[in-house]
C-alpha positions in Angstrom: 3.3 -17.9 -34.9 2.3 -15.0 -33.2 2.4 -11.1 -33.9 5.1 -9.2 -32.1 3.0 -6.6 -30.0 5.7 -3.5 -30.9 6.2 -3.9 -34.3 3.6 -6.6 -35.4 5.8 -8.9 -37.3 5.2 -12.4 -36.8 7.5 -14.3 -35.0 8.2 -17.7 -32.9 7.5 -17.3 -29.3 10.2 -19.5 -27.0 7.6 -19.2 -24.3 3.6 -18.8 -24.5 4.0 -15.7 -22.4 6.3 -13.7 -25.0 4.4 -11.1 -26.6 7.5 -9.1 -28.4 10.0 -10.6 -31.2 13.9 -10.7 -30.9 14.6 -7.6 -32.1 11.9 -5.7 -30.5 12.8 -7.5 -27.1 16.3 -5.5 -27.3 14.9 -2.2 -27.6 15.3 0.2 -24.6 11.6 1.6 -25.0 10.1 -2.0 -25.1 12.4 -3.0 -22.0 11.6 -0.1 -19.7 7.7 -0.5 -20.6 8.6 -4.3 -19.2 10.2 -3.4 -16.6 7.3 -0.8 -15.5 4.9 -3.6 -16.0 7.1 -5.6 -13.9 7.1 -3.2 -11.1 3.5 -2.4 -11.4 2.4 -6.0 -11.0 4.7 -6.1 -7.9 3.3 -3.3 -6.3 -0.1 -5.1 -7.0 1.2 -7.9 -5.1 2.7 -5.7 -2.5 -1.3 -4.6 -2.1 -3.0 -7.1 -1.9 -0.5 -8.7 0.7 -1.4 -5.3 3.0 -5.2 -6.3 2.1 -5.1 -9.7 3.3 -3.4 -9.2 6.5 -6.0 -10.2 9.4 -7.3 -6.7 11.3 -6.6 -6.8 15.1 -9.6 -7.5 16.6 -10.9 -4.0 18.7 -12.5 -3.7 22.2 -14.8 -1.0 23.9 -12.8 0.8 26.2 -16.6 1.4 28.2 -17.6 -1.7 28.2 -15.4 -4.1 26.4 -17.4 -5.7 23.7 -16.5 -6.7 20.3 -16.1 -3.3 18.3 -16.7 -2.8 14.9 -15.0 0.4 14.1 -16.1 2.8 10.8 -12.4 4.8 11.1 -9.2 3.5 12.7 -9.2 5.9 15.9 -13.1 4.7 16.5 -12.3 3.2 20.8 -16.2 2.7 21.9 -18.8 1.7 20.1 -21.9 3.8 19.7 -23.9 2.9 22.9 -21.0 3.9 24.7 -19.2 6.7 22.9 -21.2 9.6 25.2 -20.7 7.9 27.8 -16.5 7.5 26.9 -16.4 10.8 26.2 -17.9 12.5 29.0 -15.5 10.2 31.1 -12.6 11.8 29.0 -13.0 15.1 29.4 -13.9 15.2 32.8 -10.4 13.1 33.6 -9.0 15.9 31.1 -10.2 18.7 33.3 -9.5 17.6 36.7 -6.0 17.5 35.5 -6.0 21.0 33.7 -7.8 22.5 36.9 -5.2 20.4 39.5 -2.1 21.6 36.9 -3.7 25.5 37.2 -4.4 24.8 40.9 -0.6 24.0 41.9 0.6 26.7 39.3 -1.4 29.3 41.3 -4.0 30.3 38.3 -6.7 32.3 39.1 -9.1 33.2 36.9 -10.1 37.4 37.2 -13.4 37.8 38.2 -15.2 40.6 36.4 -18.4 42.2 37.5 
């Protein structure tokens, strides 16, 4: 015998899991509380199936070692990053000045 969690009258579980009585197990409060428990433990599951998934493994774009990264937009790894990012921006403004050139920019010259 075991005492029905809701009401706490004792009753004959059909299973070792069942933790309300008969009449309890028909009441709307007790099944939406199930059924939230139900969904909770699913999106548990749904969690921990995200967690477990194996990380694709990350390069340098500098030099192409094995990278570690601290945030998921991390592309060189710390000997490298001034390096990567010097590169960058100087790819970024030849284009911007080759872009300005063909537009026929010029920038005023004050004295």
């Amino acid at each position: 015998m075991t005492e029905c969690r809701w009401c706490g009258n004792k009753f004959q579980p059909c299973k070792n899991s069942q933790k309300y009585c008969d009449e309890c197990r028909s009441d709307p409060e007790v099944e939406r509380a199930m059924e939230r428990k139900r969904k909770q433990l699913e999106r548990e599951k749904k969690a921990n199936k995200r967690n477990d998934r194996q990380k694709k493994e990350k390069r340098c774009l500098y030099c192409n070692k094995k990278l570690d990264p601290s945030s998921n937009r991390q592309v060189w790894c710390e000997k490298c990053r001034i390096n990567g990012y010097r590169d960058t921006r100087a790819l970024y403004m030849r284009k911007w000045r080759a872009k300005h050139r063909a537009a026929g920019y010029h920038p005023r010259v004050t004295d």
